[in-house]
TIVO-2410 file (N, C-alpha, C; in nm, 3 decimals):
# residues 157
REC num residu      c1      c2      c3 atome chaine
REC   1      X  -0.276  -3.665  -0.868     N      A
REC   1      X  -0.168  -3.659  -0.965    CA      A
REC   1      X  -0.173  -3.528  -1.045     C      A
REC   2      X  -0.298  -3.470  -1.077     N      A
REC   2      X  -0.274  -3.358  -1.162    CA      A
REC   2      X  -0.275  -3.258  -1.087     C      A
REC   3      X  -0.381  -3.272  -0.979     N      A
REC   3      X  -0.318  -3.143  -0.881    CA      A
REC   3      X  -0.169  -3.114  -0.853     C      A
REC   4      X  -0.093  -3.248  -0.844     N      A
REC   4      X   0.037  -3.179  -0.781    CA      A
REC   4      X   0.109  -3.142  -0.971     C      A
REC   5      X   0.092  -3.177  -1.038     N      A
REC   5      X   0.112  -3.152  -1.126    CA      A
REC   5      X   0.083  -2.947  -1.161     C      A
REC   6      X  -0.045  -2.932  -1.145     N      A
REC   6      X  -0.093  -2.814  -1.180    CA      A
REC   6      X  -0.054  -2.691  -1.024     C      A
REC   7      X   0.021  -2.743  -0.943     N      A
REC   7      X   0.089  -2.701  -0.822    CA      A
REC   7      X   0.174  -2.698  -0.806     C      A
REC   8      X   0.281  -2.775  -0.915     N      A
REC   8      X   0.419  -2.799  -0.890    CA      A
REC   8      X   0.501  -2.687  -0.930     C      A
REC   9      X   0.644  -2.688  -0.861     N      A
REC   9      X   0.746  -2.598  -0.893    CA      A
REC   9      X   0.766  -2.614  -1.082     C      A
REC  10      X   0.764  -2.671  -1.128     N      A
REC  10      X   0.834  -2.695  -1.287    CA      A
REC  10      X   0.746  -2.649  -1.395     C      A
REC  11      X   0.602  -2.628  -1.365     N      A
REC  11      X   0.449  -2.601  -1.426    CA      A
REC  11      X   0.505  -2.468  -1.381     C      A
REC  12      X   0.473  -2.414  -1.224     N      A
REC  12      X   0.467  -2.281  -1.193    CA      A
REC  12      X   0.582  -2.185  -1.297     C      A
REC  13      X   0.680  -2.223  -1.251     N      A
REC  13      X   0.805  -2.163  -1.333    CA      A
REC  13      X   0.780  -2.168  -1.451     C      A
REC  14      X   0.778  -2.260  -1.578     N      A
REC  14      X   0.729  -2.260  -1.704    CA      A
REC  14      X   0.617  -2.129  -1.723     C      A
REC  15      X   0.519  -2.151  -1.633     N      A
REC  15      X   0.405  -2.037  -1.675    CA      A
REC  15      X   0.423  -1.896  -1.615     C      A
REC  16      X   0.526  -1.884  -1.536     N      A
REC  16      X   0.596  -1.736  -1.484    CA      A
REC  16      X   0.689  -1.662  -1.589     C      A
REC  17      X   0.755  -1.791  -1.628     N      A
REC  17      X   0.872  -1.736  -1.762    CA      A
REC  17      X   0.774  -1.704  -1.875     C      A
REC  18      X   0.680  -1.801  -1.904     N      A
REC  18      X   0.614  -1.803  -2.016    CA      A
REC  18      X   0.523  -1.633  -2.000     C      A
REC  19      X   0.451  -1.648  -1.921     N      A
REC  19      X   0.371  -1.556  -1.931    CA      A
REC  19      X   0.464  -1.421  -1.891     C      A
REC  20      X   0.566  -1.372  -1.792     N      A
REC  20      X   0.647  -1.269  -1.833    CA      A
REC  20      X   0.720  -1.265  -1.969     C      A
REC  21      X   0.746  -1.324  -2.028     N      A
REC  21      X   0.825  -1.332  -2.172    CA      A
REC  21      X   0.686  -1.285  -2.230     C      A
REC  22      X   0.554  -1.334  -2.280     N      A
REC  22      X   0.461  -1.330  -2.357    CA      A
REC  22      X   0.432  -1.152  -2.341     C      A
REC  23      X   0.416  -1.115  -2.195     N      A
REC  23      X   0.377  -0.957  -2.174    CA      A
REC  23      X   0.508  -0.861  -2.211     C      A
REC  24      X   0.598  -0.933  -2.178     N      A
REC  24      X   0.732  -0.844  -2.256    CA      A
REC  24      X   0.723  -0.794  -2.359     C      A
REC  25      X   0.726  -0.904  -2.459     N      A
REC  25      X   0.710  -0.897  -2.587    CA      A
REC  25      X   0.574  -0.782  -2.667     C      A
REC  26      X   0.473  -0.819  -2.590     N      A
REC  26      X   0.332  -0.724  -2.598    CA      A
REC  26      X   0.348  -0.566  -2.524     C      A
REC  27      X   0.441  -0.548  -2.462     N      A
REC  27      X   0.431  -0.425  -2.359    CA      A
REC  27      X   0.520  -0.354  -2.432     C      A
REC  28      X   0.673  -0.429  -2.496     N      A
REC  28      X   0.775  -0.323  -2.551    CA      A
REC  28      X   0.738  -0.237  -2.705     C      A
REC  29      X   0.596  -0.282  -2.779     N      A
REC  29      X   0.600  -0.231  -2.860    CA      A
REC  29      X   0.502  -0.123  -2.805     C      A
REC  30      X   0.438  -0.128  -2.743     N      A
REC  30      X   0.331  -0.023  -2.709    CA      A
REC  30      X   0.401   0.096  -2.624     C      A
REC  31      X   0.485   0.001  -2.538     N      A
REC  31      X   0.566   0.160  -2.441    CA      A
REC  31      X   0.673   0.225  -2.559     C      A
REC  32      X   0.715   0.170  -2.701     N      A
REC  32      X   0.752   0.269  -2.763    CA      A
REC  32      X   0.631   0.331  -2.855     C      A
REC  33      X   0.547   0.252  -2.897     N      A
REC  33      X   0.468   0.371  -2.981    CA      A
REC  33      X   0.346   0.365  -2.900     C      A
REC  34      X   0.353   0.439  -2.773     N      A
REC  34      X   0.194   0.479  -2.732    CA      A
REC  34      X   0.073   0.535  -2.805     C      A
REC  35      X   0.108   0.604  -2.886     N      A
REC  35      X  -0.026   0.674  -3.017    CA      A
REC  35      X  -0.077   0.547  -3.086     C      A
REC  36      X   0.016   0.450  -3.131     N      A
REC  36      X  -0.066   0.344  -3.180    CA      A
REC  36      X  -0.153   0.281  -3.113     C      A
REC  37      X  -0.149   0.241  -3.008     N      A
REC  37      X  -0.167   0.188  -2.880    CA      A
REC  37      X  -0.306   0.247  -2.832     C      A
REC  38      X  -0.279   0.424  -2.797     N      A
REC  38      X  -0.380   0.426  -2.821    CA      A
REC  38      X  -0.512   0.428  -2.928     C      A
REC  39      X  -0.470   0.474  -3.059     N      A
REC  39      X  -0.531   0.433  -3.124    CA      A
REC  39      X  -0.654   0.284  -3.124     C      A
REC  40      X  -0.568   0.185  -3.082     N      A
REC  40      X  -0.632   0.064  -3.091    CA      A
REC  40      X  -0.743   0.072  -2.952     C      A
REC  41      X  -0.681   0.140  -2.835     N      A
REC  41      X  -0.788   0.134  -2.724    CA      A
REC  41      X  -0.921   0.233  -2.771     C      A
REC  42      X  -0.909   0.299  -2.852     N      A
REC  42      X  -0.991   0.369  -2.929    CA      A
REC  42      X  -1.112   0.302  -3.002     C      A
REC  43      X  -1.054   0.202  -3.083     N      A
REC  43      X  -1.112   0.131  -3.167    CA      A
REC  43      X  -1.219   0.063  -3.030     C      A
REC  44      X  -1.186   0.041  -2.983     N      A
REC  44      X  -1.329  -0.061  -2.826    CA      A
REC  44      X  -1.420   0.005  -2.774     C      A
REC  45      X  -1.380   0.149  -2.832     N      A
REC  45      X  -1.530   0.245  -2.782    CA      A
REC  45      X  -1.583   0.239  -2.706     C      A
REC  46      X  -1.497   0.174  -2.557     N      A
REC  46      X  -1.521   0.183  -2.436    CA      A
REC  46      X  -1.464   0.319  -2.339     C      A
REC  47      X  -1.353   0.345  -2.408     N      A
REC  47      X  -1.276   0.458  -2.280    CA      A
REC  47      X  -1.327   0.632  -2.316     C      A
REC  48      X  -1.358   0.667  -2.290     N      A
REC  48      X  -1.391   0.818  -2.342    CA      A
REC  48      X  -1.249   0.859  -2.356     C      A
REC  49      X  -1.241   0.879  -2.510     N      A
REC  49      X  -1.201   0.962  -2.580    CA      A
REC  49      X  -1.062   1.033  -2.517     C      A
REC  50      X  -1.116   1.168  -2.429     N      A
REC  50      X  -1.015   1.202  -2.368    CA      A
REC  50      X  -0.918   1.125  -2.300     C      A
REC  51      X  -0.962   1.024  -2.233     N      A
REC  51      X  -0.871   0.935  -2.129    CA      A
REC  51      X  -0.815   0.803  -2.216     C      A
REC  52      X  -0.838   0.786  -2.304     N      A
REC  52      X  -0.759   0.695  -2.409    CA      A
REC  52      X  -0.600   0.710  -2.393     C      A
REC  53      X  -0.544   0.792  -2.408     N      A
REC  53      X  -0.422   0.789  -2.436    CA      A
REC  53      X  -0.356   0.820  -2.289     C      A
REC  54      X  -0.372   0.838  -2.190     N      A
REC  54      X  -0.351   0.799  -2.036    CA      A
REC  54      X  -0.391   0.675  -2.017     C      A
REC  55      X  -0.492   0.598  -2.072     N      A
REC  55      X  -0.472   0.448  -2.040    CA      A
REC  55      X  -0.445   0.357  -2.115     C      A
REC  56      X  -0.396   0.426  -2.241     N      A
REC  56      X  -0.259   0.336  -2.306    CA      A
REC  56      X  -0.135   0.371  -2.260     C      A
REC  57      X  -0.099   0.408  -2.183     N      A
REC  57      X   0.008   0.501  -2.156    CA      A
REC  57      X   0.021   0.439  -1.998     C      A
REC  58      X  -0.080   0.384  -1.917     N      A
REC  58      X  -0.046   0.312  -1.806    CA      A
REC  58      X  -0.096   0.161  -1.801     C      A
REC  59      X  -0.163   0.120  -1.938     N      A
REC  59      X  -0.177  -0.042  -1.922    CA      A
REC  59      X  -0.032  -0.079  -2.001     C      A
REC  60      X   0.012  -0.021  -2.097     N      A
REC  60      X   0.176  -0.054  -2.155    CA      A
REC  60      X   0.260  -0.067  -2.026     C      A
REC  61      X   0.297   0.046  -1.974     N      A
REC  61      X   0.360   0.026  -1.845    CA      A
REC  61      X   0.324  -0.078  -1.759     C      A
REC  62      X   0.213  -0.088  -1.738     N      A
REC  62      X   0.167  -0.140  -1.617    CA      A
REC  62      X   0.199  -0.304  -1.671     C      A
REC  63      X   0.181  -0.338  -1.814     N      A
REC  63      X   0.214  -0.469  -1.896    CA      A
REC  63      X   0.404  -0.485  -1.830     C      A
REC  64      X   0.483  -0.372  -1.894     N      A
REC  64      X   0.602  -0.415  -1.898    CA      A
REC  64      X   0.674  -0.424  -1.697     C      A
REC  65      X   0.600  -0.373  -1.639     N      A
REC  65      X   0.661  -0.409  -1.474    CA      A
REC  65      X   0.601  -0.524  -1.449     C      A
REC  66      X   0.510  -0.606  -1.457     N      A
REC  66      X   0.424  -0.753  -1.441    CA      A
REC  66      X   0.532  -0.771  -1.538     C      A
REC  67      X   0.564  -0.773  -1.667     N      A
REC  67      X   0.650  -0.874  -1.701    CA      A
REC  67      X   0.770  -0.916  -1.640     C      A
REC  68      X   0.885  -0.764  -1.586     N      A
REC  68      X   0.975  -0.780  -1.567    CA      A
REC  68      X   0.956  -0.834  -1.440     C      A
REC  69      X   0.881  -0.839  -1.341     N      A
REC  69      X   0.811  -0.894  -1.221    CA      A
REC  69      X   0.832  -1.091  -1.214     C      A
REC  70      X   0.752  -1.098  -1.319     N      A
REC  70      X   0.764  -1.268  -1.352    CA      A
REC  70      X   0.915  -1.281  -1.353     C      A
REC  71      X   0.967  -1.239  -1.522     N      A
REC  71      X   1.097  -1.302  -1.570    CA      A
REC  71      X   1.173  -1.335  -1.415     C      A
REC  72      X   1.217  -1.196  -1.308     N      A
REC  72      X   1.312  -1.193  -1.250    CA      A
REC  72      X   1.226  -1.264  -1.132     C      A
REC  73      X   1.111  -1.334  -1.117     N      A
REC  73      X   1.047  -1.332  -0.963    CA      A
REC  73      X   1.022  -1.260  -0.871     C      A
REC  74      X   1.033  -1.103  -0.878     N      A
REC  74      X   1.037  -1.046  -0.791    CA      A
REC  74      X   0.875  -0.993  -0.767     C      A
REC  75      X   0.834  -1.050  -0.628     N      A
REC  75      X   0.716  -1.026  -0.594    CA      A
REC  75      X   0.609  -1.140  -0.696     C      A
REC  76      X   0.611  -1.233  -0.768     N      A
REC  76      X   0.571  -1.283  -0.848    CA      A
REC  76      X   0.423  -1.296  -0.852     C      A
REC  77      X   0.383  -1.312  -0.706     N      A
REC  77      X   0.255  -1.398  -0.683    CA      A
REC  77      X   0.171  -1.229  -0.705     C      A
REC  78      X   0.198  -1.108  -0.686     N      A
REC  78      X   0.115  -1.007  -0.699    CA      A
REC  78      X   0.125  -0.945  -0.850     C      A
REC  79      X   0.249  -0.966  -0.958     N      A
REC  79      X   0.278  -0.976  -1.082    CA      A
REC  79      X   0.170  -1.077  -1.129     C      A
REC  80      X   0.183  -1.188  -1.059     N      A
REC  80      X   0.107  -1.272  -1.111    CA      A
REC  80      X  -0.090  -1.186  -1.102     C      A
REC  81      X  -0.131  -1.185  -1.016     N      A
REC  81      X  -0.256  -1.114  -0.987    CA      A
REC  81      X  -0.236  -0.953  -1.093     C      A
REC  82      X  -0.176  -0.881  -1.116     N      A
REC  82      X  -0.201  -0.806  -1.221    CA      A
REC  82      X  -0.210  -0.842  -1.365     C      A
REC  83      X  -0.142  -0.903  -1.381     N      A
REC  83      X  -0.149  -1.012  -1.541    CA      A
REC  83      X  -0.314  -1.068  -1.560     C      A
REC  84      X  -0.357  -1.153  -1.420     N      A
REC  84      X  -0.463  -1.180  -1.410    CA      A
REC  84      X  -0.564  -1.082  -1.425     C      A
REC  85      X  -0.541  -1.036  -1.377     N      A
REC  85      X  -0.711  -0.872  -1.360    CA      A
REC  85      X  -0.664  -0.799  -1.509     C      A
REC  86      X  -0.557  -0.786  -1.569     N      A
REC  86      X  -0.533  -0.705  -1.699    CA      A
REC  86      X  -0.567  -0.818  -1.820     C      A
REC  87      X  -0.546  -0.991  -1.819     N      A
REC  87      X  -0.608  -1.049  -1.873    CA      A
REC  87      X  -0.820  -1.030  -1.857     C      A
REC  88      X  -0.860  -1.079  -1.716     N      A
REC  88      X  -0.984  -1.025  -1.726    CA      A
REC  88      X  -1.026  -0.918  -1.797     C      A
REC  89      X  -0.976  -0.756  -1.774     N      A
REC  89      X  -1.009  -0.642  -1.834    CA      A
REC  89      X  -1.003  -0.683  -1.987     C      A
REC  90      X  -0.903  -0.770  -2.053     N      A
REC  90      X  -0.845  -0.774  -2.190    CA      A
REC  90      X  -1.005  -0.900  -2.244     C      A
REC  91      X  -1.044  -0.982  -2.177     N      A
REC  91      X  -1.129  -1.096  -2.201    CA      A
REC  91      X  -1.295  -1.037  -2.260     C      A
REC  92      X  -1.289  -0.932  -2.126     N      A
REC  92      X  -1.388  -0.836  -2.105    CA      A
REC  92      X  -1.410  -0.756  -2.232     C      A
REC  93      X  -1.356  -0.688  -2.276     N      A
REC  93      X  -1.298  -0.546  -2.423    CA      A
REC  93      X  -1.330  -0.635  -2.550     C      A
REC  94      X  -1.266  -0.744  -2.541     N      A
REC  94      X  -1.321  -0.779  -2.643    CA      A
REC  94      X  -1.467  -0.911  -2.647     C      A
REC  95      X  -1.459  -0.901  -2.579     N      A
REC  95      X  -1.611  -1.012  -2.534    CA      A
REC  95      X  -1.715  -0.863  -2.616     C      A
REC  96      X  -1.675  -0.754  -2.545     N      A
REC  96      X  -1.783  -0.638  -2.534    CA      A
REC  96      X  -1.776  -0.595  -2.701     C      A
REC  97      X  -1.655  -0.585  -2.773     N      A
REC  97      X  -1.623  -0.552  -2.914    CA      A
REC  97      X  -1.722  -0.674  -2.989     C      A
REC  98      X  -1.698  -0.775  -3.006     N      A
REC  98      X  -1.756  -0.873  -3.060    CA      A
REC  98      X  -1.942  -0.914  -3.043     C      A
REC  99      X  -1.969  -0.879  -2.946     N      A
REC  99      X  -2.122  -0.874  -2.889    CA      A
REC  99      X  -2.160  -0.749  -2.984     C      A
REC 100      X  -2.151  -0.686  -3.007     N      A
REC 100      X  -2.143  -0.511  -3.041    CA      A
REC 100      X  -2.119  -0.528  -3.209     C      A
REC 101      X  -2.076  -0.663  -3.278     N      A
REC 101      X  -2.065  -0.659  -3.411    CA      A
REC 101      X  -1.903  -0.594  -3.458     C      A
REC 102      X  -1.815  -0.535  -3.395     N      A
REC 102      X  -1.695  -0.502  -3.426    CA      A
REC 102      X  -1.583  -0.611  -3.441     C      A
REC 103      X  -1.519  -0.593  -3.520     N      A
REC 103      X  -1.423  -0.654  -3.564    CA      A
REC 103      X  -1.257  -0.537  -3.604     C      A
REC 104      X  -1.205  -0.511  -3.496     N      A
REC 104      X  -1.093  -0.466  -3.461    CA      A
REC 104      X  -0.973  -0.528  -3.455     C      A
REC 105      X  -0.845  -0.409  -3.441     N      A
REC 105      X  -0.734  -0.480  -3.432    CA      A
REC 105      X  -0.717  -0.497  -3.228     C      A
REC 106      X  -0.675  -0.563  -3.182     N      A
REC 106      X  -0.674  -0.607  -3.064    CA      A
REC 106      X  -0.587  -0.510  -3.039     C      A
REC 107      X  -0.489  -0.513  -3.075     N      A
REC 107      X  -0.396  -0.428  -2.985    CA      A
REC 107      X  -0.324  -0.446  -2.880     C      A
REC 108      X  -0.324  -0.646  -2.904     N      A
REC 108      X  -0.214  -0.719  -2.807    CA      A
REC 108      X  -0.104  -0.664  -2.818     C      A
REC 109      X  -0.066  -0.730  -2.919     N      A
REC 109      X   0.106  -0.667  -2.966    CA      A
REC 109      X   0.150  -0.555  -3.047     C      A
REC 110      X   0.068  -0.449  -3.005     N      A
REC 110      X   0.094  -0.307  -3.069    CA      A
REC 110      X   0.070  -0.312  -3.212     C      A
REC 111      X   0.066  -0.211  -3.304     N      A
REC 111      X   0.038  -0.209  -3.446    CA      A
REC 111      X   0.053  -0.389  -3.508     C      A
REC 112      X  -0.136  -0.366  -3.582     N      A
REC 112      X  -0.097  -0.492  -3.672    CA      A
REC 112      X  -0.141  -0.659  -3.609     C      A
REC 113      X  -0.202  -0.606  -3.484     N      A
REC 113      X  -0.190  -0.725  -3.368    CA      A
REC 113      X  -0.316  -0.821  -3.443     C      A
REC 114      X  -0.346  -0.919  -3.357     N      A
REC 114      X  -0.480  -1.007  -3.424    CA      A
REC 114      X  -0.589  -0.894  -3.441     C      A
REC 115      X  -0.699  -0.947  -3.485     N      A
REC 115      X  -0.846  -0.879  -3.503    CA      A
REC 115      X  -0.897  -0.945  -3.404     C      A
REC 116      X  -0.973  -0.879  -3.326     N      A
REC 116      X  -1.061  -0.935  -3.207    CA      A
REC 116      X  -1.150  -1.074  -3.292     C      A
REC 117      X  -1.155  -1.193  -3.138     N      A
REC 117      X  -1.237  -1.262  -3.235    CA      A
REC 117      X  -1.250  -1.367  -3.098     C      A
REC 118      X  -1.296  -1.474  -3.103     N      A
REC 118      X  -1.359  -1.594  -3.011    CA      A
REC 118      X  -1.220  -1.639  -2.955     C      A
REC 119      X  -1.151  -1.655  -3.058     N      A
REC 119      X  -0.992  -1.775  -3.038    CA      A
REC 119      X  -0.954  -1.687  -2.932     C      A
REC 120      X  -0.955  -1.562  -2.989     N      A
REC 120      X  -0.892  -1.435  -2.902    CA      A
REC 120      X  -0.948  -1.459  -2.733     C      A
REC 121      X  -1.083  -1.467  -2.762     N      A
REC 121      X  -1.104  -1.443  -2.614    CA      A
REC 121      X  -1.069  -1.607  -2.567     C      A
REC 122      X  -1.056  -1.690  -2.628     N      A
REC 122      X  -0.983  -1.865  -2.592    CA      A
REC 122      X  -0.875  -1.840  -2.532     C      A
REC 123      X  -0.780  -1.787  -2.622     N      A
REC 123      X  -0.609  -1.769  -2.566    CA      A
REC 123      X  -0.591  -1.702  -2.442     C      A
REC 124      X  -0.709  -1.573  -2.413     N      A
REC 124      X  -0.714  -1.517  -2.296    CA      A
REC 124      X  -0.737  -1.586  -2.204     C      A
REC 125      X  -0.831  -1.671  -2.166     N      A
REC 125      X  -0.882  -1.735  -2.112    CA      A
REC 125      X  -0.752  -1.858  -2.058     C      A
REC 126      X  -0.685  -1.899  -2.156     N      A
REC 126      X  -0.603  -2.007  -2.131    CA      A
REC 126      X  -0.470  -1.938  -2.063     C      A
REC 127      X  -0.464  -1.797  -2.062     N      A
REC 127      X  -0.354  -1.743  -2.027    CA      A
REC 127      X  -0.337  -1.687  -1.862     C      A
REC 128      X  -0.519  -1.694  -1.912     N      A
REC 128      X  -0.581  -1.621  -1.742    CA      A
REC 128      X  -0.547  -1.731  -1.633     C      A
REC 129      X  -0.564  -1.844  -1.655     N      A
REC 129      X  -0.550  -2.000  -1.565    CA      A
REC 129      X  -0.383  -1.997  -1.537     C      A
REC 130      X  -0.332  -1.989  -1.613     N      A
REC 130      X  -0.179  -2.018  -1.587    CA      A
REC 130      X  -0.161  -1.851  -1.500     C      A
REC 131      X  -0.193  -1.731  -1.530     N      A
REC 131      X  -0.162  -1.670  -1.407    CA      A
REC 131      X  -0.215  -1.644  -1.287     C      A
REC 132      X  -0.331  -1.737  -1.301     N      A
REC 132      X  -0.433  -1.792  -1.176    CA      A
REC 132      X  -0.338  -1.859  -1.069     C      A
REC 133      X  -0.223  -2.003  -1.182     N      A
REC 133      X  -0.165  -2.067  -1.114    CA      A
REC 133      X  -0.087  -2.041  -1.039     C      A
REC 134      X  -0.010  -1.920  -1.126     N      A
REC 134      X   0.116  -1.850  -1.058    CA      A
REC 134      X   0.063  -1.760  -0.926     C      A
REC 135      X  -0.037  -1.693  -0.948     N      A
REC 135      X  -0.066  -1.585  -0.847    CA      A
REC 135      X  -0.079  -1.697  -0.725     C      A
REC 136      X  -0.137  -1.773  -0.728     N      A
REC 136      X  -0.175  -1.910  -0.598    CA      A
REC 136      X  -0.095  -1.960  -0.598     C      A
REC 137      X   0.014  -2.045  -0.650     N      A
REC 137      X   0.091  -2.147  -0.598    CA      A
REC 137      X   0.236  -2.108  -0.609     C      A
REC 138      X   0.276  -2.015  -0.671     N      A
REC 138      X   0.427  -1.973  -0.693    CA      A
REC 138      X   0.478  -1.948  -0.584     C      A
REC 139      X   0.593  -2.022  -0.527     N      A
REC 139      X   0.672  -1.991  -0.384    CA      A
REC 139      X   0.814  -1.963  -0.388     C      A
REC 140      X   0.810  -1.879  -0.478     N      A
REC 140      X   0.937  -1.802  -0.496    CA      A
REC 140      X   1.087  -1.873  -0.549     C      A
REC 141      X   1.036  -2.027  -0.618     N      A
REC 141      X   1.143  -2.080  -0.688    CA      A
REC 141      X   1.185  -2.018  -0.790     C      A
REC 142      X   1.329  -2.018  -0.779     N      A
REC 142      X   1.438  -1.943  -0.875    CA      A
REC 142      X   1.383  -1.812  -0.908     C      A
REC 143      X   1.344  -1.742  -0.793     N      A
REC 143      X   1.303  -1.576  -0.796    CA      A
REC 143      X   1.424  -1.529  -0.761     C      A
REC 144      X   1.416  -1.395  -0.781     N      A
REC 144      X   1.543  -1.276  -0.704    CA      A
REC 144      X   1.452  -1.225  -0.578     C      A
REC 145      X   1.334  -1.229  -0.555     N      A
REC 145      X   1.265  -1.170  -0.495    CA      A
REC 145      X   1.254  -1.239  -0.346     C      A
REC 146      X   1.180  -1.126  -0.276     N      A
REC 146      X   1.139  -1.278  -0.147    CA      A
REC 146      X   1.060  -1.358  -0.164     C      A
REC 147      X   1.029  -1.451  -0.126     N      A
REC 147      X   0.975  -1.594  -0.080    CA      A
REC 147      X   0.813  -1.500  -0.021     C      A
REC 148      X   0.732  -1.542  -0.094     N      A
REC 148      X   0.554  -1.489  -0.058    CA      A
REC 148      X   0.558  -1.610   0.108     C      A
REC 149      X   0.489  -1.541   0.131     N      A
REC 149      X   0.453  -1.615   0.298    CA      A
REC 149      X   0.334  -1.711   0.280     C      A
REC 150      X   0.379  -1.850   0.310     N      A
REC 150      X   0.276  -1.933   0.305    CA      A
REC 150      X   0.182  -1.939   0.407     C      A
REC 151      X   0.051  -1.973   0.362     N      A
REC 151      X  -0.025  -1.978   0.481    CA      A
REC 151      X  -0.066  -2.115   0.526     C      A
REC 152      X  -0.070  -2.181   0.650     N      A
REC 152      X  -0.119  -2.290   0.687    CA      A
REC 152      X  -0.240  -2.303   0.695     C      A
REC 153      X  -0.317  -2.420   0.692     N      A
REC 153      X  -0.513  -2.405   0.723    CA      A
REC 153      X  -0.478  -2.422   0.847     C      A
REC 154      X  -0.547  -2.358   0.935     N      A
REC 154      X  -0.564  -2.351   1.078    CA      A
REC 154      X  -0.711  -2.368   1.090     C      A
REC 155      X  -0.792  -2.488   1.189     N      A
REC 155      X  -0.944  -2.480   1.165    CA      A
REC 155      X  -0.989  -2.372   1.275     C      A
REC 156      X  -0.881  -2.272   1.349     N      A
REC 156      X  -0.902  -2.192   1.468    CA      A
REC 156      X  -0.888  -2.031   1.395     C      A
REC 157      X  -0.805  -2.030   1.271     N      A
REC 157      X  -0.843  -1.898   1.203    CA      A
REC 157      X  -0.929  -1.851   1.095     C      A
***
């Protein structure tokens, strides 16, 4: 029962809209003010310095095509797998900020965003599963896109 539940067309869709709407919203403030943006990737004192503002400058982007990816379906299930690996990277940054004693602005939703913190890495976590779901089970209901190719179990391949 909950498998087909956590497999179904009406779950999948909910968490395709949901989670393209959620990265929309997070991607359009950063692809207009990239300096803030980077700023905040700054604050994680992970990226050297120089390359900060080239990888605020392609995780914004790279946020707003996965979104528009979901909303419209197009290609969903590999939208879906970038959301996923940019949630990991995002779980990761601040797992590493917080171990480290920092208390930063996240830099979800561009200037002003939460302060890194546990909940933070919770919500990630809960966001990561739903585009777990989508990347695996989404079969191209109410997409513009094509239809991902299902695979059968074959016990011969």
């Amino acid at each position: 029962m909950i498998g087909r539940v956590l497999t179904g067309r009406p779950l999948n869709l909910l968490l395709r809209l949901g989670l393209g709407g959620l990265f929309f919203y997070a991607a359009i403030e950063k692809v207009l003010h990239p300096a803030a943006f980077a700023i905040a990737v700054r604050g994680y004192k992970i990226i050297p310095f120089a390359y900060s503002n080239l990888f605020a400058i392609a995780m914004s982007w790279s946020e707003l095509f996965a979104a528009v990816a979901l909303i419209l379906g197009i290609f969903t299930r590999k939208a879906a797998a970038a959301v996923f690996i940019m949630l990991g990277m995002f779980i990761a940054a601040v797992t590493m900020a917080l171990v480290r004693g920092m208390v930063i602005d996240c830099g979800c939703f561009g200037e002003g965003g939460d302060a890194t913190s546990w909940i933070l890495i919770v919500r990630n976590a809960l966001l990561l599963v739903g585009a777990f779901l989508v990347a695996r089970y989404n079969d191209g209901w109410l997409g513009v896109g094509p239809r991902p190719k299902t695979r059968k179990f074959s016990p011969t391949s």
